[in-house]
Every structure is written in C-alpha cells, then in structure tokens.
DSSP file (Angstrom, degrees, kcal/mol; ACC not computed):
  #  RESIDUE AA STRUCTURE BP1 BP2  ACC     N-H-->O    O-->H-N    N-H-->O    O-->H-N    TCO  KAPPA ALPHA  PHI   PSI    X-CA   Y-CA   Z-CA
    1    1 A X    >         0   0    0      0, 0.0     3,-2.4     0, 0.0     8,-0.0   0.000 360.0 360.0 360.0 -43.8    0.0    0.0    0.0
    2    2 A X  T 3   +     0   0    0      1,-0.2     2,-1.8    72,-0.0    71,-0.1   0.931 360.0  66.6 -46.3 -62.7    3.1    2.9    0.2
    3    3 A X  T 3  S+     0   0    0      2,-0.0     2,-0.3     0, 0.0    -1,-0.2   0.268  83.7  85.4 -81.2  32.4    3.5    2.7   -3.3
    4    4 A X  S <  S-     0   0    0     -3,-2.4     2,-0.0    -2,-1.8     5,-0.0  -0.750  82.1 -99.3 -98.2 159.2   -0.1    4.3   -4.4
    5    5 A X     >  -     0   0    0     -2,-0.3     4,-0.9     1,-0.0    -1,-0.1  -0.129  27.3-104.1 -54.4 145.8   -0.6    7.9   -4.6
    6    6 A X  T >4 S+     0   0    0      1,-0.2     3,-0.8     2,-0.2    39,-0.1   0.942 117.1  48.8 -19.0 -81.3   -1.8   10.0   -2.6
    7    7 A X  G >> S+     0   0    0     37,-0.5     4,-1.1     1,-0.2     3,-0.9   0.798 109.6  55.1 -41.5 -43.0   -5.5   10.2   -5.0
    8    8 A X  G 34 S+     0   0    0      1,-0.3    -1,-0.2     2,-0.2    -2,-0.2   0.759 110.8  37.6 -97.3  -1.4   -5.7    6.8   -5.1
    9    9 A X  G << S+     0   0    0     -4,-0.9    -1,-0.3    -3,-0.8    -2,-0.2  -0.054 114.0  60.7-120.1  33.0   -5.6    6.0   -1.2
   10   10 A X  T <4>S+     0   0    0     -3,-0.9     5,-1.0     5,-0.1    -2,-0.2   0.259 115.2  30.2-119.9 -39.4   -7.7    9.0   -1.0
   11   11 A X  T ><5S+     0   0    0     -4,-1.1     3,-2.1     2,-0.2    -2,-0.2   0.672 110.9  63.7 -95.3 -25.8  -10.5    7.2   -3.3
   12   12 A X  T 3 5S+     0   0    0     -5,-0.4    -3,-0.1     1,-0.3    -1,-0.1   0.966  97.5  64.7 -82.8 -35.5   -9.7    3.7   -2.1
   13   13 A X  T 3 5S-     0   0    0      1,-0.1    -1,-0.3     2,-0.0    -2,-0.2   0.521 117.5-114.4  -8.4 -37.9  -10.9    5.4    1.3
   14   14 A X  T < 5S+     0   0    0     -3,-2.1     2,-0.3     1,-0.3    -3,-0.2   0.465  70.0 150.8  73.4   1.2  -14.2    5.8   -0.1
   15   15 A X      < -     0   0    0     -5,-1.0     2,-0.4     3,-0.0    -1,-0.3  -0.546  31.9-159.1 -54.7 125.1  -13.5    9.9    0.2
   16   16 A X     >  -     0   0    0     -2,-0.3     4,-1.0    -3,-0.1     5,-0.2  -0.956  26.4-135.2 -91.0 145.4  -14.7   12.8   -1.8
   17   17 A X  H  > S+     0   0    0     -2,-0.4     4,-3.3     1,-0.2     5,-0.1   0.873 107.6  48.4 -47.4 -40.4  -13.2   15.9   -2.0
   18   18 A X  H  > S+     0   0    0      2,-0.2     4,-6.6     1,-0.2    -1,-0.2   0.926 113.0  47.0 -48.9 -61.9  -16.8   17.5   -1.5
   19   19 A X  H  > S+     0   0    0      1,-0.2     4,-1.4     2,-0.2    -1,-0.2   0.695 107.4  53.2 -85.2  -0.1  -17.6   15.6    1.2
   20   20 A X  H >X S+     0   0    0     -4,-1.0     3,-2.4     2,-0.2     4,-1.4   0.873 106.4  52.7 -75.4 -75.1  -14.6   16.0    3.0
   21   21 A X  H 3X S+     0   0    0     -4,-3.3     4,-1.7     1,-0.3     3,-0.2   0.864 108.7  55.4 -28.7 -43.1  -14.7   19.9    2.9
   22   22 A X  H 3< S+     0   0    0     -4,-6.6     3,-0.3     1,-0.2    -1,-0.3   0.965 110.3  36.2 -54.3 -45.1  -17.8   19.5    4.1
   23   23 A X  H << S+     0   0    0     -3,-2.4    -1,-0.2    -4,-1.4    -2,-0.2   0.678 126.7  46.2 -85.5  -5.9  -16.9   17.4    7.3
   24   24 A X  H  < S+     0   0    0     -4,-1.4    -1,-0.2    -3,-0.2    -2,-0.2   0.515  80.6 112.5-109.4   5.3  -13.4   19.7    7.6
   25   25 A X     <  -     0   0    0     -4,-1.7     3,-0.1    -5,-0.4     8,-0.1  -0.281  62.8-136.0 -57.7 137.2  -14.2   22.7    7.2
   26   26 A X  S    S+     0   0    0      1,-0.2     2,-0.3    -2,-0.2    -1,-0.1   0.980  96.2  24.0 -69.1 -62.5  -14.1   26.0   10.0
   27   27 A X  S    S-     0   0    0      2,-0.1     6,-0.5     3,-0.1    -1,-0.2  -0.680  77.0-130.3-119.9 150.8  -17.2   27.2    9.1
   28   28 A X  S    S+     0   0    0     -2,-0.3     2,-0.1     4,-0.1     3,-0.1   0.243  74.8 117.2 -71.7  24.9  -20.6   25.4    7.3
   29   29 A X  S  > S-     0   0    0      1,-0.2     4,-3.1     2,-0.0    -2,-0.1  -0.657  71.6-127.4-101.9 171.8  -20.7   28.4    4.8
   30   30 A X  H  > S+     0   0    0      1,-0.2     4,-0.6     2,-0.2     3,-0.5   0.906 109.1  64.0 -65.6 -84.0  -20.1   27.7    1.0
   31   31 A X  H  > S+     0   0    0      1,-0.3     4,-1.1     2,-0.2    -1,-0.2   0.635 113.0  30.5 -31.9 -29.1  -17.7   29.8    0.6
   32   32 A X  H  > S+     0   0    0      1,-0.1     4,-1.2     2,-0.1    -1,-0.3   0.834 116.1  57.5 -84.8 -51.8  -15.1   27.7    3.3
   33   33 A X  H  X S+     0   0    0     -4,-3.1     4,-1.8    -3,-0.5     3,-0.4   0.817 106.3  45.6 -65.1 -21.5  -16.4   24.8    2.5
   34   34 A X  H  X S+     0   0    0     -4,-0.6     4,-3.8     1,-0.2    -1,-0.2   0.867 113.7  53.3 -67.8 -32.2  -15.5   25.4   -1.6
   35   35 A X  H  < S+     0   0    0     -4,-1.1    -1,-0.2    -5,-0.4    -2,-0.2   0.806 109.4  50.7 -76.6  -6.6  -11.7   26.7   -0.3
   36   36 A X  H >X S+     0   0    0     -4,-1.2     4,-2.8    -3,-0.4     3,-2.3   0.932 108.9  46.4 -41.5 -83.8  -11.6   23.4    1.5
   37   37 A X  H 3X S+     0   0    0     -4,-1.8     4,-1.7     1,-0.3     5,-0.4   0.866 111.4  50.4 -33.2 -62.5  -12.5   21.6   -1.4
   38   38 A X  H 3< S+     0   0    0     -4,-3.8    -1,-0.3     1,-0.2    -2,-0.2   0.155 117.7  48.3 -80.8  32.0   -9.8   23.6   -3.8
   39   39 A X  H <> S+     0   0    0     -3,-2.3     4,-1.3    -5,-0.1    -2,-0.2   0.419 106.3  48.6 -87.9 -43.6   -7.3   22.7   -1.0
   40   40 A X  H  X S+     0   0    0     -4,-2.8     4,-1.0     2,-0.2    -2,-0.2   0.856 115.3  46.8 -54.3 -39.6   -8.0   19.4   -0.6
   41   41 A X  H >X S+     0   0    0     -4,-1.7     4,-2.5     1,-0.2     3,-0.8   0.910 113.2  48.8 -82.1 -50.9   -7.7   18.9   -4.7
   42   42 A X  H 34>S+     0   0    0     -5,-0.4     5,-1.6     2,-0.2     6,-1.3   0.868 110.1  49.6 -64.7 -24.3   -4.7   20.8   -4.8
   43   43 A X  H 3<5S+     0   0    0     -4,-1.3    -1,-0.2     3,-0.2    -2,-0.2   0.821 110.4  54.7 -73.6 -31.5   -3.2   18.6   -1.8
   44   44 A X  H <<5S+     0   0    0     -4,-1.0   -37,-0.5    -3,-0.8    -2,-0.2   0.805 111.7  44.7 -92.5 -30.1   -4.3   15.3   -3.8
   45   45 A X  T  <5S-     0   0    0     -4,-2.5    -1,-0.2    -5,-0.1    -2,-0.2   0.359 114.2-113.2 -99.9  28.1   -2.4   16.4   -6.8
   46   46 A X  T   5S+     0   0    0     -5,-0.2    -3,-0.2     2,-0.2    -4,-0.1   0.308  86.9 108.6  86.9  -3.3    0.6   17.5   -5.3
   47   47 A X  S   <S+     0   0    0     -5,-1.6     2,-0.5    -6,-0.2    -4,-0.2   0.774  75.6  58.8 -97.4 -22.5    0.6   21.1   -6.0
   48   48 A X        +     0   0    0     -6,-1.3    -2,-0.2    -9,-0.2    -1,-0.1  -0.839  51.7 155.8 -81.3  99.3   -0.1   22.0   -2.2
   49   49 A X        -     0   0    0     -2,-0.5    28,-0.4    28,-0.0    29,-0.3   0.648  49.9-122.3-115.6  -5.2    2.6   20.7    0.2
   50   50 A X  S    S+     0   0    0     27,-0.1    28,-0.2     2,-0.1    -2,-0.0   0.693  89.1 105.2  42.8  33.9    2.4   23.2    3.5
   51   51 A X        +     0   0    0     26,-0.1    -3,-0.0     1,-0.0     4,-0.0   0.818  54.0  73.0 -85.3 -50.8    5.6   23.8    2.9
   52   52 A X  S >  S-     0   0    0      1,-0.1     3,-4.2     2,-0.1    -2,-0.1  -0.176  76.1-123.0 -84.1 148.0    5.6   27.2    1.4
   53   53 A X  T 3  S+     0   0    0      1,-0.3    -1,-0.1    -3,-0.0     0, 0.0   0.879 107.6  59.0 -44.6 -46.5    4.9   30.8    3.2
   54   54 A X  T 3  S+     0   0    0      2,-0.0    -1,-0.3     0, 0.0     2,-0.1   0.708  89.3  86.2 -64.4  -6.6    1.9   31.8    0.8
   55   55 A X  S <  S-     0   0    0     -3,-4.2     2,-0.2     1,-0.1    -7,-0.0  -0.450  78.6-134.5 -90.1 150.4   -0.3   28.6    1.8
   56   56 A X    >   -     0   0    0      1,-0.1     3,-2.2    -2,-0.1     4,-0.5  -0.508  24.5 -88.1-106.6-161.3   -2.1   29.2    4.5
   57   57 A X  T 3> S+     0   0    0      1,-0.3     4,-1.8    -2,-0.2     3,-0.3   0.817 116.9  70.5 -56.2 -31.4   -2.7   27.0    7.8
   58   58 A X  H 3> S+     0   0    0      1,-0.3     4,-2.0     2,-0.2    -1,-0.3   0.757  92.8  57.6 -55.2 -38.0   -5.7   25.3    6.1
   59   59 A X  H <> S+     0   0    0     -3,-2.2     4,-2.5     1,-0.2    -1,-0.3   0.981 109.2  42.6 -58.7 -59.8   -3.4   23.5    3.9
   60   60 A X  H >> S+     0   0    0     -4,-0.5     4,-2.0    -3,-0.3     3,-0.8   0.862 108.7  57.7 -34.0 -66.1   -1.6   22.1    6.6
   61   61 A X  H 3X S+     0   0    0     -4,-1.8     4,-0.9     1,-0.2     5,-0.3   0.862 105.5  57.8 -39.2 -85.4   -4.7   21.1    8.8
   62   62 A X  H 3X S+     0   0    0     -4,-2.0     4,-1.6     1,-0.3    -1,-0.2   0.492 105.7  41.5 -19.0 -51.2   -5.7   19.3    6.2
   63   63 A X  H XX S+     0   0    0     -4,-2.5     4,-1.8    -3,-0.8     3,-1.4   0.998 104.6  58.9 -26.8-100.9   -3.0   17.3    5.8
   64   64 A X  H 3X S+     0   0    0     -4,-2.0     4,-1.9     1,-0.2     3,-0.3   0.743 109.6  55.9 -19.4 -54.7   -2.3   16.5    9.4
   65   65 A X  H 3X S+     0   0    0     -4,-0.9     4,-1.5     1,-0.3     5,-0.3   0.903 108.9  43.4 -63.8 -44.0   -6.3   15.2    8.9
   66   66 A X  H <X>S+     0   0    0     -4,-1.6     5,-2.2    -3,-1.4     4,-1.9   0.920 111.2  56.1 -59.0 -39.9   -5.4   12.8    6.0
   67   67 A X  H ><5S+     0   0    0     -4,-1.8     3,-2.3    -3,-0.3     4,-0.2   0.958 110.3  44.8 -64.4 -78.4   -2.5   11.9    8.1
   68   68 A X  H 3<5S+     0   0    0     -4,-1.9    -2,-0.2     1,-0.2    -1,-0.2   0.611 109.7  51.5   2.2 -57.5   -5.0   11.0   10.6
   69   69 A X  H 3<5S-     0   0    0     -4,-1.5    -1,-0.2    -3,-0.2    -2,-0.2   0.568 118.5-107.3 -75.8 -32.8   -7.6    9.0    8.2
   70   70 A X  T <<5S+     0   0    0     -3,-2.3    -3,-0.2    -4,-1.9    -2,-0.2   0.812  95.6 112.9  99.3  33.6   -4.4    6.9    7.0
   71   71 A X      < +     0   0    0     -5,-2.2     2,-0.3    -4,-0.2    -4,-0.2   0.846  65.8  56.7-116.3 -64.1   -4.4    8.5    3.7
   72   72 A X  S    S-     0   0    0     -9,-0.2     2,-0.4    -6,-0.1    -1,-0.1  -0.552  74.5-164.9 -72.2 146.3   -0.8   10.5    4.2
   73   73 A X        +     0   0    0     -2,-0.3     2,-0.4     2,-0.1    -6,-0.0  -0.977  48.8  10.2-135.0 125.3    1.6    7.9    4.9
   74   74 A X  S    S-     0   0    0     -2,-0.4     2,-0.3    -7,-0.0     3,-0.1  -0.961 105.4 -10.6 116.9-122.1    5.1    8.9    6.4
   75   75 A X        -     0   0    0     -2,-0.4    -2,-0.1     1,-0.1     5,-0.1  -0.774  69.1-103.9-109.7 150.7    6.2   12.4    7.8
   76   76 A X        -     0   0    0     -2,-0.3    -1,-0.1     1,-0.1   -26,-0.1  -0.385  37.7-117.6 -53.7 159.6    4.5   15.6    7.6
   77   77 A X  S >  S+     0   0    0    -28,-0.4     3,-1.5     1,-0.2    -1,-0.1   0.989 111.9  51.6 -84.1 -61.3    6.1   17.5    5.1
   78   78 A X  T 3  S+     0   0    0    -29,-0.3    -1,-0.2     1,-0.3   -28,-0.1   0.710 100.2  72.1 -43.1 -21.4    7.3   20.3    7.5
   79   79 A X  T 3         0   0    0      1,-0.2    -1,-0.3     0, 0.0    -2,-0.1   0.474 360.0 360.0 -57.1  -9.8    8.7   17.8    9.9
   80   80 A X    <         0   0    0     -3,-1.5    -1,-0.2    -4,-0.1    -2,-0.1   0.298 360.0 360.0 -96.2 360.0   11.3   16.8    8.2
C-alpha cells in the first residue's frame, strides 16, 4: 500500500473531495467549505505541500487530517 498515490488511497478510502470539505471545514458556509475543497484537490495532486509561506494554515490542517484518516503515509512534510 506505500507505493499508491496519494489520490488513489484518498479514493480507495471511499473519500470525496466535496464531502470531506464539508466534514473539515471551519465554518458550514459555501464559501469555506469550496476553499476546502480547492485545497484538498490541490493537496491530492501534489501542488499543495504546507511547505511554502503563501499557503495558508488550512493546507496544513488538512493534511495533518489525511495523516490522521491513513491517507498520508510517512512524515508531515514540515517535519522533516
């Protein structure tokens, strides 16, 4: 199982992006729950690591939650 993707032990999960934002989200408005959603997508196709200054915390939380679910496997990326 380490050598699947991210996406595909994100799907083998039974996960949507959708329905995740929903249940991880700060607030129940659309407007979080959609930046949720384009964090979450961006996180499952690599473009998002919470390494870099412009991302904000969300990315990270997010993470850490996948890590959480069994999804990330290995170190947080800032940990390292």
């Amino acid at each position: 199982m380490r050598n699947k993707d991210i996406k595909t032990r994100f799907d083998n999960k039974g996960f949507s992006p959708m329905a995740y934002a929903k249940a991880y989200a700060r607030e129940k408005n659309k407007r979080e729950i959609e930046k949720t959603r384009v964090t979450i997508n961006k996180i499952l196709s690599g473009a998002a690591t919470g390494t870099y200054k412009q991302e904000d915390g969300l990315t990270r939380r997010i993470i850490a939650q996948l890590k959480k679910d069994g999804v990330w496997i290995g170190p947080l990326p800032w940990e390292k």
